[in-house]
N, C-alpha and C positions, 0 to 999 in steps of 0.2 A: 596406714594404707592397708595392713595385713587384713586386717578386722573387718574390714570393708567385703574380701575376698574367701576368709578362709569358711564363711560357711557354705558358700558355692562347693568350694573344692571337696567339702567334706562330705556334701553330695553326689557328687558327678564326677571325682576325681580319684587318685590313688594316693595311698597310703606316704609313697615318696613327696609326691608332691604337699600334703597335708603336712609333713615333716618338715618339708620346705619353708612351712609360711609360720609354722606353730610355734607359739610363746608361749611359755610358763603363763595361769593362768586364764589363758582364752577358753580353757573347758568351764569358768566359771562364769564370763563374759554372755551378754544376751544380742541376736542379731538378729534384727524385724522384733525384739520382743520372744527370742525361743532359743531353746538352750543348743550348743553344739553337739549336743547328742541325739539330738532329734534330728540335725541333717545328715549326722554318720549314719546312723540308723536308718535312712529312708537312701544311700545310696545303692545305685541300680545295680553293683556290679557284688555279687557276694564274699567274694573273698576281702577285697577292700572295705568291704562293711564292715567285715569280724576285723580286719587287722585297727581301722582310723576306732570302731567302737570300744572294742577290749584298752586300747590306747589310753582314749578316753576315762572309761570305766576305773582303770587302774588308776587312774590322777583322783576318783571321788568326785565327777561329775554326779550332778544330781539327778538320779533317774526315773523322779516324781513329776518333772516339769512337763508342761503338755506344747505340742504343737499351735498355730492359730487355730488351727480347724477343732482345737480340743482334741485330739489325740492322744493319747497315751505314748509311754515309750516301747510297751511292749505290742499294742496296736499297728505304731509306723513300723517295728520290725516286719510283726507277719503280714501286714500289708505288701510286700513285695513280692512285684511280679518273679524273680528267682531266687531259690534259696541252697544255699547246701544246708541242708536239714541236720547236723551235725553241728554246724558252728552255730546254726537260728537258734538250736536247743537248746545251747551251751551259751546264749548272749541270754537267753530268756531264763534262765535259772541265774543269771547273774541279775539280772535285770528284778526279779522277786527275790531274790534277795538282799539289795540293797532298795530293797522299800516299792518296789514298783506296786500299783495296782491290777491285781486280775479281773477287779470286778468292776472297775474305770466305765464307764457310758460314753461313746463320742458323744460330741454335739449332733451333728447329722442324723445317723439313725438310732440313736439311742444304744447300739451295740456296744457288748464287751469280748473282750481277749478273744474267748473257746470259739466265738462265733465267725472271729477272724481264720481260726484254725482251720474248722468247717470250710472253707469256701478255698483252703490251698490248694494247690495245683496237685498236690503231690499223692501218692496212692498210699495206704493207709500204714503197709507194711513199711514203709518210710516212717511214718509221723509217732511210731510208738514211744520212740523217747519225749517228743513234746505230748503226746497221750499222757503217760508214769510221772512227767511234773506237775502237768494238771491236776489228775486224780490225785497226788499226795499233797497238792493244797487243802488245810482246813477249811479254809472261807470260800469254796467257788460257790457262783453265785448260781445256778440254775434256775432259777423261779421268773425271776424278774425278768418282763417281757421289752421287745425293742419298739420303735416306732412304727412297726408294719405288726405288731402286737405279738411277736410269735418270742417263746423261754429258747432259749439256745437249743434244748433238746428238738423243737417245733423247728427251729433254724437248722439244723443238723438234718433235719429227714427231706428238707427242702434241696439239700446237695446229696443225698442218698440213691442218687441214679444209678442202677446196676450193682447197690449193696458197696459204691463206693465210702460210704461213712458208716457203715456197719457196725463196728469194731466203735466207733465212737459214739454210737448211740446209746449202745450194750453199755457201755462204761458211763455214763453219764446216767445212764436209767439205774446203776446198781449205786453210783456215789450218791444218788438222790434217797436212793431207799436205806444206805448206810447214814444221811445225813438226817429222815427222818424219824430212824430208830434210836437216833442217837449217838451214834458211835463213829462220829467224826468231830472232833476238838477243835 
């Protein structure tokens, strides 16, 4: 009956309660077809996120797996309406490190990771630490455009209201010019 429940709660519930229901295994388990890190990941409440996610993460859930919707697992993180920016940056550096993709395309609009970044709530002086993960990825992908045809960099100046993505523009226009000189691995 757990199985049935525990990816609700891993959603919408707390860390206690996720304890409550959790068996050995269930991080390996698929429910609707999607892995249980894809509902920790997507719950609304942020501290429950980081504690049922990191949980997770620590057992070697697989954090390649995609949502229905094609999601990524570093997608459904900063898809969230709240973050403590602190532990988002600290699941997203775990999350590319055990294999996630940054350069992932939903289905939907064709978007990846940076472009999720762009559109967070949060003011830019916040976002430096998930800025310094990005920029020290080799592979981000800047070029390749989404379904409404704009490169992340074109998606960035579209939430640049009052020089709010300023600092991310700057930084994506230099790792573009360090990636066309060469000199990113």
């Amino acid at each position: 009956m757990h199985s049935m429940n525990i990816d609700l709660i891993a959603q919408i519930r707390t860390f206690k309660e996720f304890m409550d229901l959790y068996q050995p295994g269930d991080e390996k388990k698929f429910y609707g077809g999607v892995s249980l890190i894809c509902f920790a990941l997507a719950n609304t409440k942020p501290s429950e996120r980081y504690a049922i996610s990191t949980f997770l993460l620590d057992r070697g859930v697989d954090v390649r797996e995609l949502d229905v919707e094609g999601h990524s697992t570093l997608q459904i993180l900063l898809d969230g309406a709240e973050h403590n920016i602190e532990e988002t940056c600290e699941l997203c550096a775990r999350l590319i490190e055990l294999g996630a993709d940054i350069n992932h395309r939903d289905k939907k609009y064709g978007q990846v990771a940076i472009q999720y970044i762009a559109r967070l709530g949060e003011r830019e002086e916040k976002l430096q630490g998930i800025y310094d993960l990005w920029f020290s990825q080799p592979n981000l992908d800047l070029e390749g455009v989404d379904r409404a045809g704009n490169n992340p960099i074109e998606y960035a100046r579209i939430f640049n209201d009052g020089g709010r993505r300023e600092e991310m523009i700057r930084r994506m226009e230099e790792y573009e010019q360090r990636q066309q000189a060469g000199r990113i691995h």
